[in-house]
C-alpha positions, 0 to 999 in steps of 0.5 A: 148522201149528199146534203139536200133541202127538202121540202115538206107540205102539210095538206091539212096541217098535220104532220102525221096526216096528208102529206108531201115531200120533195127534195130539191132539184129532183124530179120525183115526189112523195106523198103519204098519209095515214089509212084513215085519210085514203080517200084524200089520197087517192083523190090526187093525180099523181096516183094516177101514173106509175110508181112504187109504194110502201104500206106500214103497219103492225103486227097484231101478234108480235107488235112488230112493224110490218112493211109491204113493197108494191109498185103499179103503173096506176098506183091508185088503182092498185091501192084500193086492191089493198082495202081488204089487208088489215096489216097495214095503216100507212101509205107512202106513194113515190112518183115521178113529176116528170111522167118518166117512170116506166113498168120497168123503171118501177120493177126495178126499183120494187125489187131493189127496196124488197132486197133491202128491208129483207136485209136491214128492216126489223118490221116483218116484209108482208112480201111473199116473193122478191120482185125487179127486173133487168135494165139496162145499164144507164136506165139502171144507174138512173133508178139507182139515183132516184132511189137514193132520193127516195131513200133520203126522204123515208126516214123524214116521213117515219120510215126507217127500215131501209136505212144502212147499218152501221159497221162495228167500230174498231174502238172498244169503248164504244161497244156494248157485250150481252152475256149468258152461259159462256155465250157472248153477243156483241152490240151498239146504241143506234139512232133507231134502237140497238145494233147486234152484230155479225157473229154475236151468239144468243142461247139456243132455248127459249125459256118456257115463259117466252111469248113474243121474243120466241117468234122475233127469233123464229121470224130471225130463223126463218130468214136465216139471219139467226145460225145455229152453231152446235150448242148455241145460235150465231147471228148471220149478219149485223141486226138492229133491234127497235131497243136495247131490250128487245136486242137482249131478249133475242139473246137471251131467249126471253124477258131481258132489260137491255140496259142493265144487261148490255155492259161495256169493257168494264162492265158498266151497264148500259143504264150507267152510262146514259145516266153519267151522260146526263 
């Protein structure tokens, strides 16, 4: 991404309540805001035009982050459809000051960000069926860098689970093993948590004290981001976890410390070597 300002306003000075988000020389905007301020929000007129929003949440259950994609050509509108749904307790509302975002133009958009929390968000994607729709090439090209300016300022306003994953870095070093039964999983520290990669293995039970790391697994099933291969589970693709531990767990079928059990080479835990970088 290119280097950008971006300009944040705190409608009631706080950073976590009502707020807005620009990046300059865009002709889009964001707004979001916590469940409990709704009625500011919904108040405002740029939710009286088309444009897409995210709804963010937690998993009662699991304790996972929970994330829904919509779009509405009155996304005021629509939100106050949402009133019912309990899985949610944030909204972030992305519109265009210009009023040149389409029924179409936010389709597209909708389905692109569907595909990509399916495929990068640890939170579980509350939609039940993919969306989008057809453009033509230069109006796609078009939403395709306005995304890329929407993408820019979700993680400022605490959304993470779009954001791309890292490739596994060829340097041995700085890479990070979780073993178990002849099994080996292959993994990295990450700004937002802990990255397995693409072929890494994980044991194939569960262990009978397992709760919560039994049903992130069966979630990974389901997906089919987690294979089983004979005796044993294959991770489909690159997976970032919100923690070491939770990472290891997944492996492991069960309660895990990550930072003692992801050791590098050497077999220098993960703990020691945060603790030598202080």
């Amino acid at each position: 991404m290119q280097a950008a300002t971006i300009k944040l306003f705190l409608v009631h000075g706080s950073p976590s309540g009502l707020r807005t988000a620009e990046v300059s020389n865009w002709s889009g905007k964001a707004i979001a805001a916590p469940r409990t301020e709704m009625s500011d929000l919904l108040r405002r007129d740029e939710l009286n035009s088309p444009g897409f929003y995210l709804l963010t949440g937690v998993d009662p259950e699991s304790g996972d982050g929970t994330i829904y994609v919509g779009e509405a050509e009155n996304v005021s509108t629509r939100l106050k459809g949402h009133a019912t749904k309990d899985f949610w307790n944030a909204v972030t509302v992305f519109v265009s000051k210009d009023e040149n975002l389409t029924k179409a133009h936010i389709r597209y958009l909708e389905g692109v960000l569907i595909d990509k929390a399916n495929t990068n968000s640890n939170s579980i994607v509350m939609n039940s069926v993919g969306s989008g729709a057809r453009l033509p090439e230069s109006d796609a090209a078009e939403m395709d860098v306005f995304l890329e300016k929407c993408l820019q300022l979700l993680p400022v306003l605490g959304i993470s689970d779009f954001n791309e994953k890292l490739d596994q870095v060829s340097e041995s070093k700085d890479l990070l093993y979780c073993k178990i039964k002849g099994f080996t999983a292959t993994g990295k520290r990450t700004a937002n948590g802990f990255i397995i990669f693409s072929g890494s293995q994980a044991v194939l039970e569960h262990r009978p004290s397992a709760v919560n790391s039994r049903k992130k697994r069966e979630q990974l099933i389901v997906k089919g981001l987690l294979l089983q291969e004979n005796d044993h589970f294959v991770f489909a693709k690159d997976i970032e976890f919100g923690s070491p531990s939770t990472a290891a767990t997944v492996v492991r079928g069960g309660a895990t410390n990550g930072l003692t059990a992801w050791r590098n080479s050497k077999g220098v835990s993960l703990k020691e070597q945060e603790a030598n970088e202080t």
